[in-house]
C-alpha positions as CSV (number, residue, x, y, z in Angstrom):
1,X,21.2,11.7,4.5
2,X,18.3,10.4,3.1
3,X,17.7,7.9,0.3
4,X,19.4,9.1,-3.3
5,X,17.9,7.6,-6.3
6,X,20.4,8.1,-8.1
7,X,22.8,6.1,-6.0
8,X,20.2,3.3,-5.9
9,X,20.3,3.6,-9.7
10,X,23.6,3.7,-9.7
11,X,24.1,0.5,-7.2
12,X,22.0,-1.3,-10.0
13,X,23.9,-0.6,-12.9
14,X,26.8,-1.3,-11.5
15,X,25.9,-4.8,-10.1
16,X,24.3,-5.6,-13.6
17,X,27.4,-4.5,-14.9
18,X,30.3,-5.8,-12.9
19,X,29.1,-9.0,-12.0
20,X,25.4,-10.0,-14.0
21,X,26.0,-9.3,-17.3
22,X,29.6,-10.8,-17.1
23,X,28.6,-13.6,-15.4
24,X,25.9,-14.7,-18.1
25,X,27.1,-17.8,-20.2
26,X,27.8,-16.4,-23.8
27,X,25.4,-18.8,-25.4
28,X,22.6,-17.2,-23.9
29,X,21.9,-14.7,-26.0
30,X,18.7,-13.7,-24.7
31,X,19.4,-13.6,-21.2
32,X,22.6,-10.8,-22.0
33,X,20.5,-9.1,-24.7
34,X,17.8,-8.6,-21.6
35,X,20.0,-7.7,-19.0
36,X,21.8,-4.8,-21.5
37,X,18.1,-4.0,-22.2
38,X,17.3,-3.6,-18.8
39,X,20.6,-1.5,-18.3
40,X,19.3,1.1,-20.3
41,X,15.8,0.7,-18.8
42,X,17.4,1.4,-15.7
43,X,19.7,4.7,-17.2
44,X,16.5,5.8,-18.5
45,X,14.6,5.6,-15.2
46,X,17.3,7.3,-13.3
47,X,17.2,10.2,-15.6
48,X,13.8,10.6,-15.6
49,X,13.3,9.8,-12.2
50,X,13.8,13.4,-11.4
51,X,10.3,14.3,-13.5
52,X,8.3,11.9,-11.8
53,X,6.3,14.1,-9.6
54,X,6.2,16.6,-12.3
55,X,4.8,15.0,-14.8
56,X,2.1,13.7,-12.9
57,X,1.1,17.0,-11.6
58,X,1.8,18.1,-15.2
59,X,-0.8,15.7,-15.8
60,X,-3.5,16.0,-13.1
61,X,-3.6,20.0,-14.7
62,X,-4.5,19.0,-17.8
63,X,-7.3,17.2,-16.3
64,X,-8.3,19.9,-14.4
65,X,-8.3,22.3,-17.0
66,X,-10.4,19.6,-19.4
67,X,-13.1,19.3,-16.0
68,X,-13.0,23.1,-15.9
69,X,-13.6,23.4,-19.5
70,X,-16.4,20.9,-19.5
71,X,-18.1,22.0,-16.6
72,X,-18.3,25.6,-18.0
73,X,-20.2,24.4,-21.2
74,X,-22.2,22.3,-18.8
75,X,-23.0,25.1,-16.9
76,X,-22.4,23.3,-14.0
77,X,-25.1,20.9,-14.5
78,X,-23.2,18.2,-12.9
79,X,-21.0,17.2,-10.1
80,X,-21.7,15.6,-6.9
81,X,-20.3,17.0,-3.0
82,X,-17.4,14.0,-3.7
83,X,-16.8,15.3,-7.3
84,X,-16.8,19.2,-5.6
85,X,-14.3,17.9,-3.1
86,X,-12.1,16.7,-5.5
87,X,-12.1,19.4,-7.5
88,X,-11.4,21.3,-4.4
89,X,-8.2,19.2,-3.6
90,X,-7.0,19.5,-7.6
91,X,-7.3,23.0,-7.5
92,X,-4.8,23.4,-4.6
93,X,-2.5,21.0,-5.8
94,X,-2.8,22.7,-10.0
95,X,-1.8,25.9,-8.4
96,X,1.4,24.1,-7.0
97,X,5.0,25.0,-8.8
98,X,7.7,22.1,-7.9
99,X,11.1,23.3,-7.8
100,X,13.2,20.6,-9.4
101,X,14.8,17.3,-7.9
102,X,18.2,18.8,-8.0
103,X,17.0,22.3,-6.9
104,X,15.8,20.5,-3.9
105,X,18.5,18.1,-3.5
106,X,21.3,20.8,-3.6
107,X,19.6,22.8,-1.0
108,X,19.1,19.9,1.3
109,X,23.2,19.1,0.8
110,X,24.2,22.7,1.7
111,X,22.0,22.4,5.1
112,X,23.7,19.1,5.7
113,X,26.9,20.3,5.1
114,X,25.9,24.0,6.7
115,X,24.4,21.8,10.3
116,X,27.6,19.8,10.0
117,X,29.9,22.8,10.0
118,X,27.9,25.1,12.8
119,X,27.3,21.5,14.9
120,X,31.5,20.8,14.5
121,X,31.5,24.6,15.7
122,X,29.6,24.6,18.9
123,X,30.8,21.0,20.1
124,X,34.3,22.3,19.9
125,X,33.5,25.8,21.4
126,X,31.8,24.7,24.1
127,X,33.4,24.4,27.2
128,X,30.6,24.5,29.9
129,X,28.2,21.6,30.6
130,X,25.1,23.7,30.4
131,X,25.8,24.3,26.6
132,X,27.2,20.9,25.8
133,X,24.1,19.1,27.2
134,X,21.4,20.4,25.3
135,X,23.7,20.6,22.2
136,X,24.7,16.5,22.3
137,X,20.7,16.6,23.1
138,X,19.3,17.8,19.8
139,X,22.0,16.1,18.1
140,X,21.6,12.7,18.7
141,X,17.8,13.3,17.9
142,X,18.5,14.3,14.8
143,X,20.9,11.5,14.3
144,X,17.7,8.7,15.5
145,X,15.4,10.8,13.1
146,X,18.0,9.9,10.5
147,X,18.4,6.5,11.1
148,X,14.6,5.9,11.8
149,X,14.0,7.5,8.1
150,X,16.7,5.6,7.2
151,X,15.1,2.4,8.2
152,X,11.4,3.4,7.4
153,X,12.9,2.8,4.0
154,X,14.8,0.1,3.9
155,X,11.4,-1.3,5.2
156,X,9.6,0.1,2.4
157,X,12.0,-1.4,0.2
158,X,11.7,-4.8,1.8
159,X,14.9,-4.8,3.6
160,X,14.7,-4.3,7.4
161,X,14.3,-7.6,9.1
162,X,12.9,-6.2,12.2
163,X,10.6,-3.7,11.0
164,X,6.9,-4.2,13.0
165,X,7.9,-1.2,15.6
166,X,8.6,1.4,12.1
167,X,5.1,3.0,10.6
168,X,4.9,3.3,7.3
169,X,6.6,5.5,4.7
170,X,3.2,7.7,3.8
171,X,2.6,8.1,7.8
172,X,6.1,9.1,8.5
173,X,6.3,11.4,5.4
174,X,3.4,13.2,6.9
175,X,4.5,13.4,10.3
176,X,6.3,16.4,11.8
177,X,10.0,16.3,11.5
């Protein structure tokens, strides 16, 4: 399972809930009116956090269509090879349609849920060492895949103590699963 947002989110609230807010002298009015404030900051973040990615890409169109629209009452009397590159790399990524955070988050749950099942299903009906090996195999490198994302971004978050053997988030993002 990968990182949830929404349970970070929810991790937050509840610890400014629970045990900040109530644990804030009375008379300090401006330290509890700030740490209700950034409650809702922090309701408001999770539910937008879903949007994130689409409103900057909702974004970077508009300026593409602006730079297109210019550029054709320039008749293209501008733009450098780094500006056409750009341009290039906008294009591809204006023609992109981003299925939702939940869209994707549900599908990722039913494969969890679907490997778990058909794993729990060919551990238990396998009875020959030639089929076990290679299944325990893929397993537990799926399981150190896990646990390496896992890490990658508790490092990324600043909380892995022993994180100089881990690449980065970007780098591992980009690498093959």
């Amino acid at each position: 399972m990968g990182p949830s947002m929404h349970v970070d989110f929810a991790s937050l609230l509840r610890a400014l809930e629970e045990t900040i807010i109530p644990a804030l002298p009375a008379f300090e009015s401006l330290a509890v009116e700030q740490a209700h404030l950034m409650r809702l900051y922090l309701q408001r973040l999770d539910q937008q956090s879903e949007y994130f990615l689409h409103a900057k890409l909702h974004e970077l169109k508009g300026w593409f269509r602006l730079l297109g629209e210019l550029r054709t009452i320039a008749a293209g009397a501008f733009g450098s090879n780094a500006e056409e590159e750009l341009l290039q790399k906008a294009a591809v990524l204006a023609a992109v349609e981003l299925p939702s955070y939940q869209e994707v988050e549900q599908i990722v749950d039913a494969l969890g849920e679907l490997a778990e099942e058909y794993s729990r299903h060919l551990v238990l009906a396998t009875h020959g060492e030639k089929t076990r090996g290679p299944i325990h195999k893929v397993l537990m490198e799926h399981a150190v895949n896990e646990a390496t994302r896992e890490r990658i971004w508790n490092k990324f978050m600043g909380f892995d103590a022993d994180s100089q053997s881990l690449p980065t988030l970007e780098s591992f993002f980009h690498s093959e699963v």
